[in-house]
C-alpha positions in Angstrom: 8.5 -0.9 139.0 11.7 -2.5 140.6 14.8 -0.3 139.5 17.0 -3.3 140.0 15.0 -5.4 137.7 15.1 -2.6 135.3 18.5 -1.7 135.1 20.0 -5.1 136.4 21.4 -3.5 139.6 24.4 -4.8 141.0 26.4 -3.5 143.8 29.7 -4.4 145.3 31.1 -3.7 148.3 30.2 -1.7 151.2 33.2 0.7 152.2 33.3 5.0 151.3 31.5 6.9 149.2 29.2 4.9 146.6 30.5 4.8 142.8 28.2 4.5 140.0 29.6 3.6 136.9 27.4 3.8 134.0 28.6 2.1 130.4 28.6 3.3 126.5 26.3 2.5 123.4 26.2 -1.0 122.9 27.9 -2.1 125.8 26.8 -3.4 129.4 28.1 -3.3 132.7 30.7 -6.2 132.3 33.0 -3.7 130.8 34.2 -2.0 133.8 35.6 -5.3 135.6 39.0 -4.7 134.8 38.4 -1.3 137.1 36.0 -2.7 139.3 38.1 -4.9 141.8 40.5 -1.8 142.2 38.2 1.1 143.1 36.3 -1.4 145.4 38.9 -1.4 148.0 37.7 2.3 148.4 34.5 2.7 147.7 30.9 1.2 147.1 30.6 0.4 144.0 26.9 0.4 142.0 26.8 -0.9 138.5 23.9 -1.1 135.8 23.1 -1.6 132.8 21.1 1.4 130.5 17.6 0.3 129.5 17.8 -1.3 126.0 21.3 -2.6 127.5 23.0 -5.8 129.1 20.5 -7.7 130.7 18.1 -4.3 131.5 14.4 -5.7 131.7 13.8 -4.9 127.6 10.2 -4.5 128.1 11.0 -1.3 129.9 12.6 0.4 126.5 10.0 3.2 125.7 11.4 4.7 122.5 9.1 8.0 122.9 11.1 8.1 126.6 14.4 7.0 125.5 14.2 9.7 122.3 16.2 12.3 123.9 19.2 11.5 126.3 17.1 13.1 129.4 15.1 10.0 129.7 18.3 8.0 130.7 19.6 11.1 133.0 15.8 10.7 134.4 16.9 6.7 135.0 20.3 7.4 136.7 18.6 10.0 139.1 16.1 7.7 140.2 18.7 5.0 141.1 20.7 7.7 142.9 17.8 7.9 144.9 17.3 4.4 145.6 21.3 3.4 146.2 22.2 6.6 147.8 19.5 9.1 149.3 21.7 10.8 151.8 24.7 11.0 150.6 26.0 12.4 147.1 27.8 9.9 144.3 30.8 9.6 142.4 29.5 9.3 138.7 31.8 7.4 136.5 30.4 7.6 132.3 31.7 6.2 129.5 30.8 7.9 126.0 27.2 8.6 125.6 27.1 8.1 129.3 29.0 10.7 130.3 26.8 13.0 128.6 23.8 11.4 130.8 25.9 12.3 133.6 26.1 16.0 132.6 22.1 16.1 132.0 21.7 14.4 135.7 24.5 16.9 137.3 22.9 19.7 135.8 19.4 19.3 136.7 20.2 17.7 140.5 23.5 18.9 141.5 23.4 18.1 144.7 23.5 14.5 144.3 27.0 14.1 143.0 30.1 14.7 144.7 31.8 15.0 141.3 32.2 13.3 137.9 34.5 11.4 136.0 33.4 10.9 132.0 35.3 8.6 130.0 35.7 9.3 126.5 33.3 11.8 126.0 31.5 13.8 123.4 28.6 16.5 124.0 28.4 17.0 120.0 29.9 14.2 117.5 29.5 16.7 114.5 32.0 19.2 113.1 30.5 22.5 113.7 32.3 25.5 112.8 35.4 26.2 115.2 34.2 23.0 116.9 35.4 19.9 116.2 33.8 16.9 117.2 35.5 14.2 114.5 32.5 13.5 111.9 30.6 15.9 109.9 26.9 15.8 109.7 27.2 13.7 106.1 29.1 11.0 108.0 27.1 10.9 110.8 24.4 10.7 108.4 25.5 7.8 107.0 26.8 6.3 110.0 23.2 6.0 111.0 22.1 5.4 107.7 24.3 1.7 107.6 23.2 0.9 111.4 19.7 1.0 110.2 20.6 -1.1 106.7 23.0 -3.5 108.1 23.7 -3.0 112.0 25.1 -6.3 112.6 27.5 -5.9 109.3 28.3 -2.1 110.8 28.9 -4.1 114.5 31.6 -6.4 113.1 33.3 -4.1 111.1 33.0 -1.0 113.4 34.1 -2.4 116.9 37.2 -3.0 116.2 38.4 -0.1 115.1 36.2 1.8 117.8 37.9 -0.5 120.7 41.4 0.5 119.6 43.6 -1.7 121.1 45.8 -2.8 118.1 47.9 -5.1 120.3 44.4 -6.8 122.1 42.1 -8.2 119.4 40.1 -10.3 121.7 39.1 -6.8 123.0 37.9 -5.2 119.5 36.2 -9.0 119.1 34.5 -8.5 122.7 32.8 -4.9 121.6 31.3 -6.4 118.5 29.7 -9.6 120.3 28.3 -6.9 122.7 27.3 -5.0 119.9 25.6 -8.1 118.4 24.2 -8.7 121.4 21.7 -5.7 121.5 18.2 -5.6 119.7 18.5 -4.5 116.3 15.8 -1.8 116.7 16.7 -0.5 119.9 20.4 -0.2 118.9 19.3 2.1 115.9 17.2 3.6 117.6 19.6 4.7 120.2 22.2 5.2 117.8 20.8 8.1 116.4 19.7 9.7 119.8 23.8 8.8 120.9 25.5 10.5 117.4 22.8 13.5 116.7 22.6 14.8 120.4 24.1 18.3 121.1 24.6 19.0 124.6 27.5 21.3 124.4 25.1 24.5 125.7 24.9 22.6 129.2 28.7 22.1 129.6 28.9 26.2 131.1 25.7 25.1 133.6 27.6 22.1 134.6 29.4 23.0 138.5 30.0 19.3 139.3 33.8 18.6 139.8 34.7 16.8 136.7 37.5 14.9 135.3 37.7 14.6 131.5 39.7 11.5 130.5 40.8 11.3 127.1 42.6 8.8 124.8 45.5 10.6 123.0 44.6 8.1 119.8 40.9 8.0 119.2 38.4 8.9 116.2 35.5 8.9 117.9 35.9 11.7 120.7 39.5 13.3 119.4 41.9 15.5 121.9 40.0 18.3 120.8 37.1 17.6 122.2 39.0 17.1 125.6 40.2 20.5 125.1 36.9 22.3 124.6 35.2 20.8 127.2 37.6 21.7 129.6 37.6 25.5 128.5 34.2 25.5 128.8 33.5 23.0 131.7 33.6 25.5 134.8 35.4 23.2 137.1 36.7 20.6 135.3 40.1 18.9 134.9 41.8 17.0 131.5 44.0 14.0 131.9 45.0 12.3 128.6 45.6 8.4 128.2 48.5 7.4 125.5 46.3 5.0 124.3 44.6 4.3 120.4 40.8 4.1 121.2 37.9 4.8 122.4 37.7 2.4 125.7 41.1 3.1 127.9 38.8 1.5 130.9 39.3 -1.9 129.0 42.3 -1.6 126.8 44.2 0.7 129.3 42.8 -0.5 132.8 45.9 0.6 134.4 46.5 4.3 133.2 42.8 4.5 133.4 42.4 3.7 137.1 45.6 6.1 138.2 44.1 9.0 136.4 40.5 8.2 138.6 42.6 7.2 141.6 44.7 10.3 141.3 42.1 12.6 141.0 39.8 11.5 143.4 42.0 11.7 146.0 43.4 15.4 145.3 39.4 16.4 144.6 37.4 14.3 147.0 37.9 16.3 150.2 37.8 19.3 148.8 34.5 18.3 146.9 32.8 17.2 150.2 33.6 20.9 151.4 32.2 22.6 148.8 29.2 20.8 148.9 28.8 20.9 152.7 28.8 24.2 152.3 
C-alpha cells in the first residue's frame, strides 16, 4: 500500500517543524491554500486528503474501517510515521478532523507537538447541559435528506455552512466540493461525522491544543468552544468574528494570526515538555 497514493500526499516546503493539516467532511486539501503559502515560510508543510476524499485512491474506502472515526485516526498515524518518524507534528484539523486529531493524540501522544482544531465538535447533539447546536431529531433528519437527496442537501446546505455572506463564490466552492464526493461514501460518512461522541476523550487528551472558534456559526456554536476548553486539560480558546463554519477560507487572515500567535507563545514550551 503506498500512503501517498492513498491519501494523495502532498508536501511543501522543507524548513521547521512538519505541519499536517488535515480537511473537513466533504472537502479536500485545496481548502487550506489560502493558509498554506503563509505557515510555509515556517514550517514543512504535509497535506492529504481523507480516504473517500479529494483525489484519495477511492478503492481504498472500506466502510466496515471507515465506520467509526478511529479508522481515519488509524490513517493519520500511519502518515505520521511515514512524513515524520523522529520528530513530533503540528496537527492542524478542520471539523470532523479535529476530532481525528484527538483520537490520534490520545492514543500516540508522543507524536504531536500540539494541536490546532478548527471548528470543532466532539458531539453535534444537544445533550443535557451540553450543547452541541442540533438535537438528535435534527440530526436525524439531517442524515435522513443526505441519504434521499445528498446532492439537493449539498447545494442548499454549503452555503449557509461556508458562512461568508459577503463571499458567495466561497459558499458556491463548498457545494461543488460537496458534489464532488461519491454519493454513497458521503452518506456514509455523514452519519459517522454527525452521530460520533467523543466528548469522554477530551479529559484524556494532554496534547497542547488550540481551539479556534467562529463567533457566528451553527454548526459548532461558541459553546462548544467553551466546553471543550473546560474540559480539554491543556488547551487554549481563541474566537474568530466571523459567520461560519470555515474561518481558514472565509477568514484566512484572523485565522492564520490566531495559529501564528499561538504557536509561537506554545511551540518552545511544547518541545520542553515533551523532551522531558
Amino acid at each position: 500500500m503506498n500512503l501517498f497514493l492513498r491519501n494523495n500526499i502532498k508536501i511543501i516546503g522543507d524548513v521547521g517543524p512538519t505541519v499536517i493539516l488535515s480537511h473537513g467532511f466533504g472537502c479536500d486539501q485545496t481548502m487550506w491554500r489560502y493558509l498554506t503559502p503563509k505557515l510555509a515560510k515556517d514550517y514543512t508543510l504535509v497535506l492529504y486528503d481523507l480516504v473517500g476524499s479529494g483525489q484519495s485512491d477511492l478503492t481504498m474506502y472500506s466502510y466496515e474501517k471507515y465506520n467509526e472515526l478511529d479508522g481515519y485516526a488509524e490513517d493519520l498515524l500511519e502518515i505520521i510515521g511515514e512524513v515524520s518518524p523522529d520528530a513530533p507534528v503540528i496537527f492542524i484539523g478542520h471539523s470532523v478532523s479535529a476530532s481525528i486529531g484527538l483520537l490520534a493524540s490520545v492514543a500516540h501522544p508522543d507524536k504531536f507537538l500540539c494541536q490546532i482544531m478548527v471548528s470543532p465538535s466532539p458531539c453535534f447533539t444537544n445533550d443535557a447541559d451540553y450543547t452541541g447546536g442540533f438535537s438528535k431529531a435534527d440530526i436525524n433528519e439531517l442524515c435522513e435528506t443526505i441519504d434521499s437527496n445528498y446532492l439537493g442537501w449539498s447545494s442548499n446546505m454549503a452555503p449557509a455552512i461556508m458562512g461568508a455572506p459577503t463571499q458567495p463564490e466561497l459558499g458556491e466552492e463548498l457545494s461543488n466540493s460537496f458534489c464532488r464526493t461519491d454519493p454513497d461514501i458521503a452518506q456514509h460518512f455523514a452519519r459517522v461525522t454527525f452521530l460520533a461522541d467523543h466528548r469522554a476523550l477530551l479529559p484524556q487528551c494532554h496534547t497542547p491544543t488550540l481551539i479556534l472558534q467562529c463567533t457566528d456559526d451553527f454548526i459548532a456554536p461558541c459553546s462548544v468552544g467553551e466546553f471543550m476548553q473546560a474540559t480539554l486539560p491543556q488547551s487554549t480558546l481563541t474566537l474568530i468574528d466571523n459567520v461560519g463554519h470555515c474561518p481558514h477560507m472565509s477568514a484566512p487572515q484572523a485565522c492564520y494570526e490566531a495559529i501564528d500567535s499561538y504557536l509561537n507563545n506554545t511551540i518552545v514550551s511544547a518541545r520542553s515538555a515533551h523532551d522531558t
